[in-house]
C-alpha positions in Angstrom: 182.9 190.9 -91.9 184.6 190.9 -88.3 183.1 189.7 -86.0 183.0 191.3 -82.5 184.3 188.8 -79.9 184.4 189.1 -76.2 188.2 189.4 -74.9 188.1 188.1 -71.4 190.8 189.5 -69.7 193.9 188.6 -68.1 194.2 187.9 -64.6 196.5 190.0 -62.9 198.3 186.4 -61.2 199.2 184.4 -64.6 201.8 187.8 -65.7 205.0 187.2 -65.1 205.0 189.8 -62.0 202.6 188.4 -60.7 203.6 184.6 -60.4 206.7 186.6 -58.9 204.7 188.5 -56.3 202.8 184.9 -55.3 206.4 183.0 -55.1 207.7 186.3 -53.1 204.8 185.7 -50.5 204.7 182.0 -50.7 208.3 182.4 -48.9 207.5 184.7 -47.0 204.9 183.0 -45.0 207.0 180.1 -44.9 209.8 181.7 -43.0 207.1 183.2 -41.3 205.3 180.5 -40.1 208.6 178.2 -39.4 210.4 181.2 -37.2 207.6 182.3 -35.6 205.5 178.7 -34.7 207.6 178.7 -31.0 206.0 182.4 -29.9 202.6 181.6 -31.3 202.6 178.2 -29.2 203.8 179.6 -26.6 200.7 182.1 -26.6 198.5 179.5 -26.6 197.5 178.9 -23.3 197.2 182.8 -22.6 194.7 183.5 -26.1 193.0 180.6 -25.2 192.1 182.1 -21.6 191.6 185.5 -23.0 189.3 183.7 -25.3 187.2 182.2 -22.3 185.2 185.5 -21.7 184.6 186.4 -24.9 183.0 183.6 -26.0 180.6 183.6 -22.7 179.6 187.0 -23.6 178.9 186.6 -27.1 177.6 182.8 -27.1 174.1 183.8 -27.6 172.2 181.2 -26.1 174.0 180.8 -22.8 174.3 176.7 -23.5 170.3 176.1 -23.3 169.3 177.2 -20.1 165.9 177.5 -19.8 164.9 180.0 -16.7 161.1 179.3 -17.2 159.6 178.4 -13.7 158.6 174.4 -13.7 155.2 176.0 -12.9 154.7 177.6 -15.8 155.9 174.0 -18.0 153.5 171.6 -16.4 150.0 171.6 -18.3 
């Protein structure tokens, strides 16, 4: 008798193509990120001020203010 067992399959990383392809980007986005960290920082300031607006829009809760009349508090 055979018996039927479940074959789980390969993933696609541990072939030999793959663990290529991961090394292939692994230094990629070093040199990436080494030859382009001076642009990036100096963008900084500018994202972070772009930034400033969106984050006021889309907050939600505008910080807690509560624009109930003092009237309407007291019991």
């Amino acid at each position: 008798m055979t018996e039927n067992r479940l074959i789980k399959p390969r993933r696609w990383w541990y072939s030999k193509s793959g663990l290529v392809l991961l090394a292939f980007a692994a230094i990629a986005a070093f040199f990436l990120v080494t030859e382009h960290r001076v642009h990036v920082f100096g963008a900084l300031p500018f994202i972070l001020l772009l930034l400033c607006p969106l984050l006021h829009l889309f907050h939600g809760g505008h910080g807690g203010h509560d624009h109930k009349s003092k009237k309407e508090n007291e019991p």
